[in-house]
PyMOL Python script that loads the backbone (N, CA, C, O; Angstrom):
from pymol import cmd

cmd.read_pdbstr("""\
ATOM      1  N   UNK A   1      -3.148   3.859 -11.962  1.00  0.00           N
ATOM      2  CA  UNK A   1      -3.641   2.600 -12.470  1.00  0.00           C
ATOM      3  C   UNK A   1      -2.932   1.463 -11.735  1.00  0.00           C
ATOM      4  O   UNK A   1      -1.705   1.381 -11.787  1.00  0.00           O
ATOM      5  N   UNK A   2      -3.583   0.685 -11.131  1.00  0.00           N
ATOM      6  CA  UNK A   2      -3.375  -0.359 -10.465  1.00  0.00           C
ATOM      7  C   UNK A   2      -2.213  -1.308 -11.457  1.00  0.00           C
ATOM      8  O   UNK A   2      -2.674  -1.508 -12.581  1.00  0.00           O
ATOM      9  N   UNK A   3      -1.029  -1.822 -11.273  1.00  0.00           N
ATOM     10  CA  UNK A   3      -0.221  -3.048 -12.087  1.00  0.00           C
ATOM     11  C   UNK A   3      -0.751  -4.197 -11.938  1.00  0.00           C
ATOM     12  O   UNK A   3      -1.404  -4.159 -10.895  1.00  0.00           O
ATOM     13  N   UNK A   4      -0.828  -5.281 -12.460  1.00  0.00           N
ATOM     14  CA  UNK A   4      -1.109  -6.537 -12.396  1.00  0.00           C
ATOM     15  C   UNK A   4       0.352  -7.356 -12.335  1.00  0.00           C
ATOM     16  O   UNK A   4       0.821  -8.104 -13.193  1.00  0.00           O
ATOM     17  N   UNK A   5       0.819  -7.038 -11.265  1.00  0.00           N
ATOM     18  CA  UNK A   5       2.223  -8.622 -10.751  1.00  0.00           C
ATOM     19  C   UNK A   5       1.970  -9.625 -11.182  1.00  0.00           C
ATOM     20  O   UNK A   5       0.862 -10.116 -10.964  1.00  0.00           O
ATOM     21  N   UNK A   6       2.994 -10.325 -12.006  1.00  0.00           N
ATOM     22  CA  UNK A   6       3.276 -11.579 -12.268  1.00  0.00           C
ATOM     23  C   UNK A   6       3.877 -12.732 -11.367  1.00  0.00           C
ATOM     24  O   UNK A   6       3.701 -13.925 -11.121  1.00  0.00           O
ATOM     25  N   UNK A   7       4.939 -11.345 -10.914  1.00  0.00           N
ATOM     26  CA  UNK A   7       5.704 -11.736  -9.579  1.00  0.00           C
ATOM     27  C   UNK A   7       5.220 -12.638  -8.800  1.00  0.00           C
ATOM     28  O   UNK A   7       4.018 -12.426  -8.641  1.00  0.00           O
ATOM     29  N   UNK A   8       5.520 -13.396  -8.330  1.00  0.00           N
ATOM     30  CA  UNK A   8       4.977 -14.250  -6.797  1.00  0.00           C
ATOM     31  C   UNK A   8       4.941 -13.078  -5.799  1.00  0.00           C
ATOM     32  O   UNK A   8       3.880 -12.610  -5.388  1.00  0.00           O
ATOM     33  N   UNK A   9       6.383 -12.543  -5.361  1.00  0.00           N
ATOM     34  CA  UNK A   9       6.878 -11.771  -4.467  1.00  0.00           C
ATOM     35  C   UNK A   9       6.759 -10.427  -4.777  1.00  0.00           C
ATOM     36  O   UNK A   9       7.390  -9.554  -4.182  1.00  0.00           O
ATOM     37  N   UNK A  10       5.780 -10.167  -5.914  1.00  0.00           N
ATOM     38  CA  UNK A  10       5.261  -8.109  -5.947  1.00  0.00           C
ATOM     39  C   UNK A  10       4.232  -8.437  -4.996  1.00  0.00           C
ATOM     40  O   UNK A  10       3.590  -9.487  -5.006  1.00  0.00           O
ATOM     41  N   UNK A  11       4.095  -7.429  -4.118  1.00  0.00           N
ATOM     42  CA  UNK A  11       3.026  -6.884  -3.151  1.00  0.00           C
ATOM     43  C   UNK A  11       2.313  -5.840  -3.536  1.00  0.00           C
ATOM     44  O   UNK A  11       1.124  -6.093  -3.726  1.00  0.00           O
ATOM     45  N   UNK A  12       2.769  -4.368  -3.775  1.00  0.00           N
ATOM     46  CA  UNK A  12       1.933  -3.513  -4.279  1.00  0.00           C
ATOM     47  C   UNK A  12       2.689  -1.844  -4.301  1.00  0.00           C
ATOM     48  O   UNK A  12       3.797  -1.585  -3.832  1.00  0.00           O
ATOM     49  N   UNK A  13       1.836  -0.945  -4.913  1.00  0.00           N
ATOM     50  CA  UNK A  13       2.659  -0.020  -5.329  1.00  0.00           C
ATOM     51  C   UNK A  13       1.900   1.297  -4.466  1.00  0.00           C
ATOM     52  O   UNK A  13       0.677   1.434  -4.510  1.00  0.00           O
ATOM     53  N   UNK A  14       2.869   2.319  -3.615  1.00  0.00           N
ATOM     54  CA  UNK A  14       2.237   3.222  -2.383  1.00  0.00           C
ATOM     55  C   UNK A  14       3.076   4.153  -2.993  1.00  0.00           C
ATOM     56  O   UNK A  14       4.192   3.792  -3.368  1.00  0.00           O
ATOM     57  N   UNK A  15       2.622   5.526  -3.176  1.00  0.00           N
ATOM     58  CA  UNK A  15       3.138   6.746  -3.394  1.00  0.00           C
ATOM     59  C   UNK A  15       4.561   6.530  -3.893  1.00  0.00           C
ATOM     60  O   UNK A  15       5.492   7.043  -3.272  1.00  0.00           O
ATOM     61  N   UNK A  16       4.744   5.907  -4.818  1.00  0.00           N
ATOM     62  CA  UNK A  16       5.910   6.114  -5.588  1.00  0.00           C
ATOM     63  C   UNK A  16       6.882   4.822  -5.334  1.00  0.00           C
ATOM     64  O   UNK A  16       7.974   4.497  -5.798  1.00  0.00           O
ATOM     65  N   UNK A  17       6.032   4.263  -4.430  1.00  0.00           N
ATOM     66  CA  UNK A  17       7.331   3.042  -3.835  1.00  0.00           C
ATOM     67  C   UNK A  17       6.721   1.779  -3.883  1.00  0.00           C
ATOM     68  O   UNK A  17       5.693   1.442  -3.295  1.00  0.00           O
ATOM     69  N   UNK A  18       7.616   0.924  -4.826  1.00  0.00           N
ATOM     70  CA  UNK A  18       7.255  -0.492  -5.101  1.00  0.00           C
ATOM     71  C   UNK A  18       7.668  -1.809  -3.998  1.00  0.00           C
ATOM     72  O   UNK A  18       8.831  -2.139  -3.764  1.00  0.00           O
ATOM     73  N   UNK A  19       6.755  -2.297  -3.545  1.00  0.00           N
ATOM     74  CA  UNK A  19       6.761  -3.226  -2.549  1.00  0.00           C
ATOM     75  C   UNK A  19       7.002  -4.538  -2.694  1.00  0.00           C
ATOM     76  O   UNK A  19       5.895  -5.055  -2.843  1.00  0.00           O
ATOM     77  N   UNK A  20       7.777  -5.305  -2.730  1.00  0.00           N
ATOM     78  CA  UNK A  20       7.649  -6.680  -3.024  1.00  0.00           C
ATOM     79  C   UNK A  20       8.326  -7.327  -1.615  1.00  0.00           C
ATOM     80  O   UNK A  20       8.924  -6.623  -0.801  1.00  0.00           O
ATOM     81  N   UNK A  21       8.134  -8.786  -1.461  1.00  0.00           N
ATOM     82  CA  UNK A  21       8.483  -9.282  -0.778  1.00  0.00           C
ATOM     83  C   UNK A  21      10.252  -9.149  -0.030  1.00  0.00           C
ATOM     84  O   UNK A  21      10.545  -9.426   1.133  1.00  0.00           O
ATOM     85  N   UNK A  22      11.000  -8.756  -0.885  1.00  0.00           N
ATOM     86  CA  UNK A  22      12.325  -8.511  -0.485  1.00  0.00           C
ATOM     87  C   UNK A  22      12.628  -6.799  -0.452  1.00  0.00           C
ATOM     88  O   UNK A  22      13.737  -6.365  -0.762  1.00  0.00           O
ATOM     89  N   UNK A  23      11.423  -5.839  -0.009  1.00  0.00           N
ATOM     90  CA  UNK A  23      11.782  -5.011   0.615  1.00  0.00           C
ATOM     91  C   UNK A  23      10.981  -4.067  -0.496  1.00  0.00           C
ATOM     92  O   UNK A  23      10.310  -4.328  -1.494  1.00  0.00           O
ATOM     93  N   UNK A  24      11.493  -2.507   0.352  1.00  0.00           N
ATOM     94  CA  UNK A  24      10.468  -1.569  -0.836  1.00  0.00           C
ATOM     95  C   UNK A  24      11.492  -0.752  -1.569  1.00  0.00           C
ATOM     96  O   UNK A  24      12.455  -0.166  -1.074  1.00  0.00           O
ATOM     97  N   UNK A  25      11.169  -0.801  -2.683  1.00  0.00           N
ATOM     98  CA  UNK A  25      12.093  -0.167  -3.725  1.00  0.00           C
ATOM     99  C   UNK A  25      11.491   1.120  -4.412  1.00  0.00           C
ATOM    100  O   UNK A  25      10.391   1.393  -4.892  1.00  0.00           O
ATOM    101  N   UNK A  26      12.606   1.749  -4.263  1.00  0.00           N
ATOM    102  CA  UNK A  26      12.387   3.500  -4.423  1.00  0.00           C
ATOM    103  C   UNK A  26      13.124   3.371  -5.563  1.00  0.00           C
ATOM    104  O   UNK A  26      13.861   2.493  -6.010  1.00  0.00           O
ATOM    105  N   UNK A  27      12.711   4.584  -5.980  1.00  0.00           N
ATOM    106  CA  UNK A  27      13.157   4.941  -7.811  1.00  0.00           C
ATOM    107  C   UNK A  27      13.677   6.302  -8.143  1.00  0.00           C
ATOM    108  O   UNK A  27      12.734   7.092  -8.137  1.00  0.00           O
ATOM    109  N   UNK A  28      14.870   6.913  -8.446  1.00  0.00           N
ATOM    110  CA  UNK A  28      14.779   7.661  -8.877  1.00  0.00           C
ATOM    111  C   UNK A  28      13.785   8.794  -9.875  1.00  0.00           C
ATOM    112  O   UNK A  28      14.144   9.925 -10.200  1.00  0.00           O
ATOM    113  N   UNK A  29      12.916   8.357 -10.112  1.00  0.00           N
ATOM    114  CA  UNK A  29      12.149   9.166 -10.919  1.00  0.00           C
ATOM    115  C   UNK A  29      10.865   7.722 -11.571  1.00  0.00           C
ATOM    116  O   UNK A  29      11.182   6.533 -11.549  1.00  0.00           O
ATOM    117  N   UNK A  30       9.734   8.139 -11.995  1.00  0.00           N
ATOM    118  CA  UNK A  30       8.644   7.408 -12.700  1.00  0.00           C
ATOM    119  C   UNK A  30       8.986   6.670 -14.130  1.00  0.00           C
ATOM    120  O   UNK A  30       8.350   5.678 -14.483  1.00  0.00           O
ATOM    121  N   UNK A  31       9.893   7.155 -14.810  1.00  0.00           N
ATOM    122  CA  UNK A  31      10.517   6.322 -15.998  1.00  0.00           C
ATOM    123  C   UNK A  31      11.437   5.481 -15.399  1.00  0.00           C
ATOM    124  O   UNK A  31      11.477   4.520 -16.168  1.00  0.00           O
ATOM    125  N   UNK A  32      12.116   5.291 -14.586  1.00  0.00           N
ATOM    126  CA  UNK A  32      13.105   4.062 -13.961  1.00  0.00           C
ATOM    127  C   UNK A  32      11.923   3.146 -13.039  1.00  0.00           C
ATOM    128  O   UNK A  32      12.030   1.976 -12.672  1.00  0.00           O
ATOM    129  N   UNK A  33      11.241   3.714 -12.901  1.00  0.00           N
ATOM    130  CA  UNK A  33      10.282   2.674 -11.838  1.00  0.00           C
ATOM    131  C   UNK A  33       9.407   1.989 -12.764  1.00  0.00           C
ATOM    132  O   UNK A  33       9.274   0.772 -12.643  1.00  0.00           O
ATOM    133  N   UNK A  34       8.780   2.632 -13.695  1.00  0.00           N
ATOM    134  CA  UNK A  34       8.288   2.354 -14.531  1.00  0.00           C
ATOM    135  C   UNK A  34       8.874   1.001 -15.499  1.00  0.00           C
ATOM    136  O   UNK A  34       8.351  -0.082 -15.759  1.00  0.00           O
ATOM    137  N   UNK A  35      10.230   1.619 -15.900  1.00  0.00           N
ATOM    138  CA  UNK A  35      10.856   0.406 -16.345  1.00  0.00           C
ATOM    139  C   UNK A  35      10.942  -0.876 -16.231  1.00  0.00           C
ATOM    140  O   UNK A  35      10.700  -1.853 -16.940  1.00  0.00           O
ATOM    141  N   UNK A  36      11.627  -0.524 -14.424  1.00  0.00           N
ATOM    142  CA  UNK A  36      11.620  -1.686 -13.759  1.00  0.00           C
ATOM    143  C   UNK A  36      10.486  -2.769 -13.712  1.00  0.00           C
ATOM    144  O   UNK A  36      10.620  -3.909 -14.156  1.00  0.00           O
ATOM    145  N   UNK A  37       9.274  -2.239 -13.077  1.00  0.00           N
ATOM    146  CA  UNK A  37       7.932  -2.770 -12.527  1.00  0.00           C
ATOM    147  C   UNK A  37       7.540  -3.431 -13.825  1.00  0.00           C
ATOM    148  O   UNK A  37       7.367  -4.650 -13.859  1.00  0.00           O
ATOM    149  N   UNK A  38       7.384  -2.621 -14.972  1.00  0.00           N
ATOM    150  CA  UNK A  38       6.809  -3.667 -16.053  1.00  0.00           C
ATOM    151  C   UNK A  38       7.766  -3.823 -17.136  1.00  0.00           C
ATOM    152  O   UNK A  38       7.399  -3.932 -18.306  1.00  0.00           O
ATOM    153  N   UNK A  39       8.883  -3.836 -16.804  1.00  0.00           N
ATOM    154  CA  UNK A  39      10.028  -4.668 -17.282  1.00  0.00           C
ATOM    155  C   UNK A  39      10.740  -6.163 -16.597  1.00  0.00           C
ATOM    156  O   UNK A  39      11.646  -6.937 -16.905  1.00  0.00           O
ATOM    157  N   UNK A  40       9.641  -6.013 -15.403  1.00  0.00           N
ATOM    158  CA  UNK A  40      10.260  -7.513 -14.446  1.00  0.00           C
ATOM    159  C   UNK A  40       8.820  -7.617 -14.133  1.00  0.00           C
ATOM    160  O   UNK A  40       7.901  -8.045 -14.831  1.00  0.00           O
ATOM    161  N   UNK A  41       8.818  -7.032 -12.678  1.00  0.00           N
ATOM    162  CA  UNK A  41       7.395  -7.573 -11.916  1.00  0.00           C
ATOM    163  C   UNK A  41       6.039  -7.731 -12.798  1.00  0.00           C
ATOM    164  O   UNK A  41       5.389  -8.770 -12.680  1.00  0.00           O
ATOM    165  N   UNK A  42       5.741  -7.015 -13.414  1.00  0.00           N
ATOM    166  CA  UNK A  42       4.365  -7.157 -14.270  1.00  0.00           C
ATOM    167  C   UNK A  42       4.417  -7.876 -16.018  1.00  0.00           C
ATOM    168  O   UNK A  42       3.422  -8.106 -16.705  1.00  0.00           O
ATOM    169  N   UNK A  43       5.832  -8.108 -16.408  1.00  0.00           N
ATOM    170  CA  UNK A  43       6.170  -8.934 -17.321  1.00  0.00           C
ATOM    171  C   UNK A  43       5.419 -10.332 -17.450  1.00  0.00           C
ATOM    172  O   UNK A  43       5.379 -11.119 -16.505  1.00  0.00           O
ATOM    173  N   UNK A  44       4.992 -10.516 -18.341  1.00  0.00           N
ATOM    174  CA  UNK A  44       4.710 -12.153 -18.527  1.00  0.00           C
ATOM    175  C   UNK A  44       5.648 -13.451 -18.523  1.00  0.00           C
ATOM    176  O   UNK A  44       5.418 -14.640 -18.302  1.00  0.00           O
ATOM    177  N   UNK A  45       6.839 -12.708 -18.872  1.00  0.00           N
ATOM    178  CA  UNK A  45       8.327 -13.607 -18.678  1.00  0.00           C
ATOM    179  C   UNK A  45       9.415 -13.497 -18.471  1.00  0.00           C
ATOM    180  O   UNK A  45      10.383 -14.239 -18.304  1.00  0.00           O
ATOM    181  N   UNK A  46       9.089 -11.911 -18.500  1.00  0.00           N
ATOM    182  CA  UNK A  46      11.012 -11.621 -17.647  1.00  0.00           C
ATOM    183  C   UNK A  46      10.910 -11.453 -16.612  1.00  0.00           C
ATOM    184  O   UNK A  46      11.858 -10.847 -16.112  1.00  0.00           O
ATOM    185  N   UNK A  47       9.336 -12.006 -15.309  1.00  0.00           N
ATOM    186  CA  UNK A  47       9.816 -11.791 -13.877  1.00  0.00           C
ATOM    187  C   UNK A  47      10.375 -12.309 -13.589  1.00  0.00           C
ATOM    188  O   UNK A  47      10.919 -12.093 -12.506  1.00  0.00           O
ATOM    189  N   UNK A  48      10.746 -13.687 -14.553  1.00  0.00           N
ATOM    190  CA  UNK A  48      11.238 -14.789 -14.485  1.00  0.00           C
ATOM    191  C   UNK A  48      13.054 -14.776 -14.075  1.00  0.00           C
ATOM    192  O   UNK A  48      13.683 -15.517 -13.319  1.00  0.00           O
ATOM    193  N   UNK A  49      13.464 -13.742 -14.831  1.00  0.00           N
ATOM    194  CA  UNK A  49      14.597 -13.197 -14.694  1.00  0.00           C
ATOM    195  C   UNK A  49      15.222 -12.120 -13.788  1.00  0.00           C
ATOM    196  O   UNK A  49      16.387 -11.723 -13.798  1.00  0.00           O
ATOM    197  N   UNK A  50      14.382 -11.801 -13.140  1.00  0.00           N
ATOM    198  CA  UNK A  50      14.970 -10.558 -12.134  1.00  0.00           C
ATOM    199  C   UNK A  50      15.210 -11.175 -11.063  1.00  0.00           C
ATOM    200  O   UNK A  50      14.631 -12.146 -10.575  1.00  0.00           O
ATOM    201  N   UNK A  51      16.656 -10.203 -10.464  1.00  0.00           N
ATOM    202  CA  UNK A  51      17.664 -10.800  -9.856  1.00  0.00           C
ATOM    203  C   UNK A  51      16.608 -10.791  -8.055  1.00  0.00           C
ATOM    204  O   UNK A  51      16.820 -11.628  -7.177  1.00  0.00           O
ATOM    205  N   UNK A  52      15.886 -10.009  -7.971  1.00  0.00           N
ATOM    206  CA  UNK A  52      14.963 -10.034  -6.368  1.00  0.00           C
ATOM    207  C   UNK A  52      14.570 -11.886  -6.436  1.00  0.00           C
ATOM    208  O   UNK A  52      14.865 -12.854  -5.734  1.00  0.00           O
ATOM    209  N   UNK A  53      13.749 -11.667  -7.705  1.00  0.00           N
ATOM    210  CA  UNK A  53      13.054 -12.966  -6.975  1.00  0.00           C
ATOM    211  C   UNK A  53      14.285 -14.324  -7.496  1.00  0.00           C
ATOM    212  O   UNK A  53      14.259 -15.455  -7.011  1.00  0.00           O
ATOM    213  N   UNK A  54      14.922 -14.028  -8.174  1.00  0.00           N
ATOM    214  CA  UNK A  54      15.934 -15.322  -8.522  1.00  0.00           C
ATOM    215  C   UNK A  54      16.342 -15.537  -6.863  1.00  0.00           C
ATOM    216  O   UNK A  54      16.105 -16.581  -6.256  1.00  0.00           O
ATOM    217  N   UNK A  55      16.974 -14.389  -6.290  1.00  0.00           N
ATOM    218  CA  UNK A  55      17.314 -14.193  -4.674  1.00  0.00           C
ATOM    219  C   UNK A  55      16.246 -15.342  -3.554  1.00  0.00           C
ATOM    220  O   UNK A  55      16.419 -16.302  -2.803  1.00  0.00           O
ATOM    221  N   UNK A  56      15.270 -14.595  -3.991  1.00  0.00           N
ATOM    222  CA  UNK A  56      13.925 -14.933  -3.119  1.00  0.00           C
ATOM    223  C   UNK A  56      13.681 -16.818  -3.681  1.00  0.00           C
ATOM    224  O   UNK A  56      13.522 -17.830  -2.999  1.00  0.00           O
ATOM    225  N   UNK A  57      13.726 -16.688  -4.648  1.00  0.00           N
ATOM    226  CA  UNK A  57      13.816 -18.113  -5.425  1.00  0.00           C
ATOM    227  C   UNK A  57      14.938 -19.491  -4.492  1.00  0.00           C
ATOM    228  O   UNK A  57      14.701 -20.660  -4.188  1.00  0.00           O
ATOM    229  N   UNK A  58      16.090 -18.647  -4.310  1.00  0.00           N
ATOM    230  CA  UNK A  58      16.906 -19.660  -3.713  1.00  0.00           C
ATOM    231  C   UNK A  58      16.653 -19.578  -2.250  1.00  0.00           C
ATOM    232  O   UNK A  58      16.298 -20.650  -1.761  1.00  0.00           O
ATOM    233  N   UNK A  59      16.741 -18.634  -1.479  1.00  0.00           N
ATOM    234  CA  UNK A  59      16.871 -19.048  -0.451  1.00  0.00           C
ATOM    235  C   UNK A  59      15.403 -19.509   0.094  1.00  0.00           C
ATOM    236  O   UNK A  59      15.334 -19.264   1.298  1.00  0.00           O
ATOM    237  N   UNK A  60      14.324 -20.041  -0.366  1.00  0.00           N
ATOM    238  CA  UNK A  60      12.947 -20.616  -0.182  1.00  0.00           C
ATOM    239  C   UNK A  60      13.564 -21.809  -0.483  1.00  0.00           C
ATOM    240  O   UNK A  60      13.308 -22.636   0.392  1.00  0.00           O
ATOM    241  N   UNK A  61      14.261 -22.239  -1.346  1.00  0.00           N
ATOM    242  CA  UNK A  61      14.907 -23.945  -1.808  1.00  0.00           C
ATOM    243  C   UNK A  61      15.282 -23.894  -0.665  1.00  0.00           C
ATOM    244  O   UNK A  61      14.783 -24.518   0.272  1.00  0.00           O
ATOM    245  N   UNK A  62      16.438 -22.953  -0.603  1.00  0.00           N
ATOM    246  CA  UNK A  62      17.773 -23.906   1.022  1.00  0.00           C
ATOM    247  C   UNK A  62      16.847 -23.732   2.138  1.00  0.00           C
ATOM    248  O   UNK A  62      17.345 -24.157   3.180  1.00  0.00           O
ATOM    249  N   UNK A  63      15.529 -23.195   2.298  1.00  0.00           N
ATOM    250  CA  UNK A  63      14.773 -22.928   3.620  1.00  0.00           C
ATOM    251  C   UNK A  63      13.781 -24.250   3.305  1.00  0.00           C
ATOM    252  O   UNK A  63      12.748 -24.190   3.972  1.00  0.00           O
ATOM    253  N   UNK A  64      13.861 -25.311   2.524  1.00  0.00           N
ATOM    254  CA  UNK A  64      13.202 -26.349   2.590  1.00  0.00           C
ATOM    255  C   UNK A  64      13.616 -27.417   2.871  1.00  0.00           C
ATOM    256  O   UNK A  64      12.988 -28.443   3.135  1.00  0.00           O
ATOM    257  N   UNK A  65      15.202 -27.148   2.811  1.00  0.00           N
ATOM    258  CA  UNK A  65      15.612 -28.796   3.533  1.00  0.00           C
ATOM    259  C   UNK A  65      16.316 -29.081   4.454  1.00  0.00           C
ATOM    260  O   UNK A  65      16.458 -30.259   4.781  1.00  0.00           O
TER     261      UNK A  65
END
""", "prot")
cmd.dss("prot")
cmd.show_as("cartoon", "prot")
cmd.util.cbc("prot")
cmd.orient("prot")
């Protein structure tokens, strides 16, 4: 089943491995990936909080001025 990203920076999900803009993230197993992906990226408000895009968040500021 396809996820729906909230993320700015989720790209998409290939044989087990989650893609987002700051690289592809492998999982120990489908319940930790699982977690992750719609515990951040597909969240309605805690993508808000994960530490990738907080990352991705700043250095797009300091790459604007």
């Amino acid at each position: 089943m396809p996820i729906a990203g909230l993320c700015p920076y989720y790209r998409y999900e290939k044989e087990g491995v989650t893609h987002c803009e700051c690289g592809e993230l492998r999982f120990p197993d489908k319940i930790t990936r699982r977690a992750v992906v719609y515990g951040y990226c597909a969240h309605p408000d805690a993508f808000q909080r994960c530490p990738l895009k907080r990352a991705l968040d700043g250095y797009y500021e300091r790459s604007q001025i």
